[in-house]
C-alpha positions as CSV (number, residue, x, y, z in Angstrom):
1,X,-10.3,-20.8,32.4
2,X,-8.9,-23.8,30.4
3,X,-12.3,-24.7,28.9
4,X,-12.7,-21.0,27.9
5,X,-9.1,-20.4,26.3
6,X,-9.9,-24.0,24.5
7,X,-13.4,-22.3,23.0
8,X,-11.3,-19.3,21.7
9,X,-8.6,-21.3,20.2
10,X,-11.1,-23.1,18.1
11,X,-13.3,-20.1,17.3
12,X,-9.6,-19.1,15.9
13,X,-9.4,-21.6,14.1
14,X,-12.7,-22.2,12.5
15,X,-12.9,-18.5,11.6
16,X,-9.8,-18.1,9.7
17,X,-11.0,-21.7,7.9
18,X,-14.3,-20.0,6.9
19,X,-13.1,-16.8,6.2
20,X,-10.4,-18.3,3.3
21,X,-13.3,-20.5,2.4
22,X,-15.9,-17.6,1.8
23,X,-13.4,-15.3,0.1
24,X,-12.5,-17.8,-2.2
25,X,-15.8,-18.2,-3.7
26,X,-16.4,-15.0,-5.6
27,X,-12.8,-15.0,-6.7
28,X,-13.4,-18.8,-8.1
29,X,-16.8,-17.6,-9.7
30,X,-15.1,-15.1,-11.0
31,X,-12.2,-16.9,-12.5
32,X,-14.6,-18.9,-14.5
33,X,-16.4,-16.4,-15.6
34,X,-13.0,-14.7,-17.0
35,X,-11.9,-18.0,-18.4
36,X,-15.3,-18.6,-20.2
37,X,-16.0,-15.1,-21.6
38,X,-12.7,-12.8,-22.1
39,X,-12.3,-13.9,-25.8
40,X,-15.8,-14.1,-26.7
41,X,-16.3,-10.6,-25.1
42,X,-14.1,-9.0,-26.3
43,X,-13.9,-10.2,-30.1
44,X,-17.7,-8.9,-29.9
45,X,-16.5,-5.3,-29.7
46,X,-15.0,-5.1,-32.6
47,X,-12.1,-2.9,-33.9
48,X,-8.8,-3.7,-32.7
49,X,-9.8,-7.2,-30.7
50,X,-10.8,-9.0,-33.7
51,X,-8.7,-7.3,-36.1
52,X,-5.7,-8.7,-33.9
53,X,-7.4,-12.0,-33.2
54,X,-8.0,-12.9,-37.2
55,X,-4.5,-11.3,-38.1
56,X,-2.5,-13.4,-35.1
57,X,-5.4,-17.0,-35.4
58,X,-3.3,-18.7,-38.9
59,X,-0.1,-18.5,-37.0
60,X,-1.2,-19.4,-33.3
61,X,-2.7,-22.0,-35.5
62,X,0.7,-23.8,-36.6
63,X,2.2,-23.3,-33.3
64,X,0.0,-24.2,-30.3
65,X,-2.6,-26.5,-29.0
66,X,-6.3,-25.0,-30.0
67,X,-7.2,-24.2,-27.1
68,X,-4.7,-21.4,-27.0
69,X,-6.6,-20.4,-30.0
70,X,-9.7,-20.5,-29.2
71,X,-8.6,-18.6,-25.5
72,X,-6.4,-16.3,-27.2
73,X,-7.4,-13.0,-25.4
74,X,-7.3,-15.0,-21.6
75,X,-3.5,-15.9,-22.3
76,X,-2.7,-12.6,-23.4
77,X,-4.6,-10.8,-20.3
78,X,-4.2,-13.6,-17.9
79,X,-1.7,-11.5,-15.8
80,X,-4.1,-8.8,-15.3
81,X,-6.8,-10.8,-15.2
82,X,-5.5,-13.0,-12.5
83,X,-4.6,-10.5,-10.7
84,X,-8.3,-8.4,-10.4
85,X,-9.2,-12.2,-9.3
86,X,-6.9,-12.1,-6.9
87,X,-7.3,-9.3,-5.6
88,X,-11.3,-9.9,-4.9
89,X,-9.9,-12.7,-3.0
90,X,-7.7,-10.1,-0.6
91,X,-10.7,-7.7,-0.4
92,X,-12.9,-10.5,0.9
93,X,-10.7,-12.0,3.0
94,X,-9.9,-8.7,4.7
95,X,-13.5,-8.2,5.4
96,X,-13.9,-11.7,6.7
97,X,-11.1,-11.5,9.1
98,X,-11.9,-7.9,10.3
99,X,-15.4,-9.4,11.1
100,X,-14.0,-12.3,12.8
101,X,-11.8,-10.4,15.6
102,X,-14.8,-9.0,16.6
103,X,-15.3,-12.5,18.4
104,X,-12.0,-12.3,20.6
105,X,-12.6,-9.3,23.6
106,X,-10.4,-6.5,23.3
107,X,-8.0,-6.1,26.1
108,X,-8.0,-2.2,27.5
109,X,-4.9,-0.9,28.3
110,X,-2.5,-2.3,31.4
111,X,-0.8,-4.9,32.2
112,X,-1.5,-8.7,32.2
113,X,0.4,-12.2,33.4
114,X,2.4,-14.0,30.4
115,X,0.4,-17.2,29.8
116,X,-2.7,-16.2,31.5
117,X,-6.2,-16.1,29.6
118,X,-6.1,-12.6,28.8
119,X,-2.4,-12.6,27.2
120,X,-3.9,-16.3,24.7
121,X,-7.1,-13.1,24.1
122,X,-3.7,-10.8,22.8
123,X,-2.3,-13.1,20.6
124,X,-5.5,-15.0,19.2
125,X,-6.5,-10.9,18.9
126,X,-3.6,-10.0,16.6
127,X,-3.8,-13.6,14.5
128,X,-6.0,-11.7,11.9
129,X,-4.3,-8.9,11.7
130,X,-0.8,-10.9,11.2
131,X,-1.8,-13.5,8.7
132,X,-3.1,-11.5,6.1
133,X,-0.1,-10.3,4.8
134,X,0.7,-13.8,4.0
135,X,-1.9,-14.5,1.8
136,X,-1.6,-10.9,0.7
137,X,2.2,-12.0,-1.1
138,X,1.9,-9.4,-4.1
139,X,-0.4,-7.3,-2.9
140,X,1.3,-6.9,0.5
141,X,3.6,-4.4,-1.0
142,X,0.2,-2.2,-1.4
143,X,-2.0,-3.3,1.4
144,X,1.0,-3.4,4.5
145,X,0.5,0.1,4.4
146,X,-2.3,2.4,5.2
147,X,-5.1,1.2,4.3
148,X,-4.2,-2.4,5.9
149,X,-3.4,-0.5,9.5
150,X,-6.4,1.6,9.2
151,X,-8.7,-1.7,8.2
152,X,-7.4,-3.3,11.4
153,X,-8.2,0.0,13.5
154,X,-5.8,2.2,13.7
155,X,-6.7,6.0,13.3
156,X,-4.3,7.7,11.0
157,X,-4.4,11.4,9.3
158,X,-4.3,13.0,6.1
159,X,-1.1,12.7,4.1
160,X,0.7,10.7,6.8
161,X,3.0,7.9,4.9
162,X,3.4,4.5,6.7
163,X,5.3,3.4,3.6
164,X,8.3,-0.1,5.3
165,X,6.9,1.2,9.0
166,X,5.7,-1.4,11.1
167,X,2.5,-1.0,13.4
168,X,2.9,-3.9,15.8
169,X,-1.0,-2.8,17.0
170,X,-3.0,-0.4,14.9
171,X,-5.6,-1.3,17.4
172,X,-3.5,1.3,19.7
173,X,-2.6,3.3,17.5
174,X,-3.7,7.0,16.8
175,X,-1.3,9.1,14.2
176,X,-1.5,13.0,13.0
177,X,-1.5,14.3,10.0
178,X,1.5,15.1,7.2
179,X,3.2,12.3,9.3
180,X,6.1,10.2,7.6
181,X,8.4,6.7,9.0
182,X,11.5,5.5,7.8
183,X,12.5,2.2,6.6
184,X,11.5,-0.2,9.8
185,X,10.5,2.2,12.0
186,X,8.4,0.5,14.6
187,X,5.0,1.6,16.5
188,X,4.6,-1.2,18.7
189,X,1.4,-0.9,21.5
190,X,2.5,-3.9,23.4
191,X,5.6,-5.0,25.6
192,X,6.7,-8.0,27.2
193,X,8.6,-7.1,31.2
194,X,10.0,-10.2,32.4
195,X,6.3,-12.3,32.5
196,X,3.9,-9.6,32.2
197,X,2.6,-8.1,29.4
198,X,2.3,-4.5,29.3
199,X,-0.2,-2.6,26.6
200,X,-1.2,0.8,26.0
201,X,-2.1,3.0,23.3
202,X,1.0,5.4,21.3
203,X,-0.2,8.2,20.1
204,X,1.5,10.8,17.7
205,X,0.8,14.7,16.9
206,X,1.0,16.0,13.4
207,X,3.8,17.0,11.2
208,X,5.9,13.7,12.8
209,X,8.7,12.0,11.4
210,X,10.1,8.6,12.9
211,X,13.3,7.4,12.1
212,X,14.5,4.4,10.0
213,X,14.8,1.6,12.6
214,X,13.6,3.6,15.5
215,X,11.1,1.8,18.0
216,X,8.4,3.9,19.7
217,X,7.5,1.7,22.6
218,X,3.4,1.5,24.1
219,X,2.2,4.7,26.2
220,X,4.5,6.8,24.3
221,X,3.0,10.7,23.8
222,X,4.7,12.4,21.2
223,X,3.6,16.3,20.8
224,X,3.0,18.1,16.4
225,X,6.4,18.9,14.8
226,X,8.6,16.4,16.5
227,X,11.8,14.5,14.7
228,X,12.2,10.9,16.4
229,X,16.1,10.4,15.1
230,X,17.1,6.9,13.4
231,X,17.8,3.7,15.5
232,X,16.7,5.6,18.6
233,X,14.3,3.8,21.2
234,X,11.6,6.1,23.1
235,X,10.1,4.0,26.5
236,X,7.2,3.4,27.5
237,X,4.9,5.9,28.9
238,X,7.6,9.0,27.4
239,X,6.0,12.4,26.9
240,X,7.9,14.1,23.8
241,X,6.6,17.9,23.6
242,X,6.0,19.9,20.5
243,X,8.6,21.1,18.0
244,X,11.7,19.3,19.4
245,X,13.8,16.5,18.4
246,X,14.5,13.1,19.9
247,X,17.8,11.5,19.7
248,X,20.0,9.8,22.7
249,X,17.4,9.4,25.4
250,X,16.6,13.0,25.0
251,X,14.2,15.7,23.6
252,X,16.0,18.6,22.1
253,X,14.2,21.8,21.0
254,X,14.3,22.3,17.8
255,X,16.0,25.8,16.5
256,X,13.0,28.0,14.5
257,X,13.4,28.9,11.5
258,X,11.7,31.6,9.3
259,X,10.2,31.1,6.0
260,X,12.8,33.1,4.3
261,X,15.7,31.4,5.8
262,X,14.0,28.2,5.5
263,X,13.5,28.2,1.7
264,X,16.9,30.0,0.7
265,X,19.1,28.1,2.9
266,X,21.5,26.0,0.7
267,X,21.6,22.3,0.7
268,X,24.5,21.2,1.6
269,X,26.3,24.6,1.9
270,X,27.3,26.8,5.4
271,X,24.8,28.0,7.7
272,X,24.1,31.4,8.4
273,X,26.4,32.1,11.6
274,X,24.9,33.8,15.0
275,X,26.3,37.2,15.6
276,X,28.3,36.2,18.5
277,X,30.3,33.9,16.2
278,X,30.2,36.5,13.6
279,X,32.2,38.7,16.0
280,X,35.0,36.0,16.6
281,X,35.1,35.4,12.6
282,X,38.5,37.1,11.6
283,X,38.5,39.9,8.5
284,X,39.9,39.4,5.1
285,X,44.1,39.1,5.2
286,X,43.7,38.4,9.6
287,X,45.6,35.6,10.6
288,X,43.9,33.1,12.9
């Protein structure tokens, strides 16, 4: 089992080294071709390149080193430029390092001893999937979101926002449609019980909305059209039904509404009362 674990760790190892290797290259060719060719290029077109480049020349002239000069369009672009370099670099990379987990077995759900062989799979698993925001820096703010999640496997929906959520295993993770999480909210498909570790696929309907801060623990079930309220915890293996909402350990039905009463009611202002408490609601000039 040692000898095994030992194999993986350096498969690990190597991959990640190759993969930042490879993804480098066409992002370095690329570079050079940028650094060789933006002025040229684009002086060639014409109208306003060179009109900009001849009028600005005599005074970069007096002030800087030539080769600012003569690289005038790469210092002004360089930002962009860099940037479309860069990001070749991320695009690569994510494709290298979603070929290389294919190397480490997946684990199916249950649970599995701390330490053990299959818990050193887990975490060599989910290496990949938490390194790349690092190299990401930037771009993170872009690709920690849906498209990262959904790169690394997990199904998501039409219009559902991830936006600051946190999917500890989008390898376990299947989400609706029109879904939306707060700031931090966490979908995690793994938990650690004393020295076991405990996995499972979470699973969420459509129409869902998870709370800033709230974590949504491995096996949970939660049912279309359900609220999970802020800095609220739903356990393992929970079954949420449809249309309710879940705050304080508890699913709540949620009250329908109609369309009409739905569009008209007033932010912020009184809601309509029930008839009973219409009847207790004293007349104009009555005295409590």
């Amino acid at each position: 089992m040692r000898a095994r674990s030992l194999g993986y760790s350096a498969y690990m190892i190597l991959s990640i080294m190759a993969s930042l290797t490879i993804a480098a290259i066409p992002a370095i060719i690329l570079f050079a071709y940028v650094v060789q060719n933006t002025t040229t290029f684009l002086n060639s077109l014409g109208w306003p390149f060179v009109n900009i480049y001849e009028l600005a020349r005599p005074h970069l002239t007096t002030l800087f080193h030539p080769f600012i000069v003569d690289y005038f369009w790469l210092f002004v672009l360089f930002v962009p430029l860099g940037l479309t370099c860069y990001g070749v670099f991320l695009g690569t990379l994510l494709g290298m390092f979603k070929l290389s987990r294919r190397g480490i077995p997946f684990l199916e759900d249950g649970y599995y001893e701390a330490e053990s062989e299959s818990w050193l799979l887990y975490e060599f698993f989910e290496v990949y999937y938490v390194l790349f925001p690092y190299f990401a820096g930037f771009f993170s703010v872009f690709l920690d979101t849906k498209p990262r999640h959904q790169a690394f496997g997990a199904k998501i929906g039409k219009n559902t926002i991830i936006g600051n959520g946190r999917l500890f295993n989008p390898e376990r993770t299947i989400i609706g449609d029109n879904c939306f999480f707060g700031y931090d909210a966490i979908l995690s498909g793994h938990v650690y019980e004393g020295r076991r570790l405990y996995l499972k696929t979470v699973r969420l309907g459509n129409n869902v909305t998870v709370g800033a801060n709230a974590v949504v623990l491995p096996g949970v079930d939660i049912g279309d059209d359900v609220i999970i309220g802020a800095n609220t915890v739903v356990p393992k293996d929970a079954t949420i039904p449809p249309n309710t909402i879940w705050v304080h350990g508890k699913a709540i039905p949620r009250k329908p509404k109609s369309t009409i009463e739905a569009l008209h009611q007033p932010i912020g202002g009184p809601t309509a009362l029930e008839p009973d408490d219409a009847a207790d609601t004293p007349a104009e000039g009555e005295r409590l």
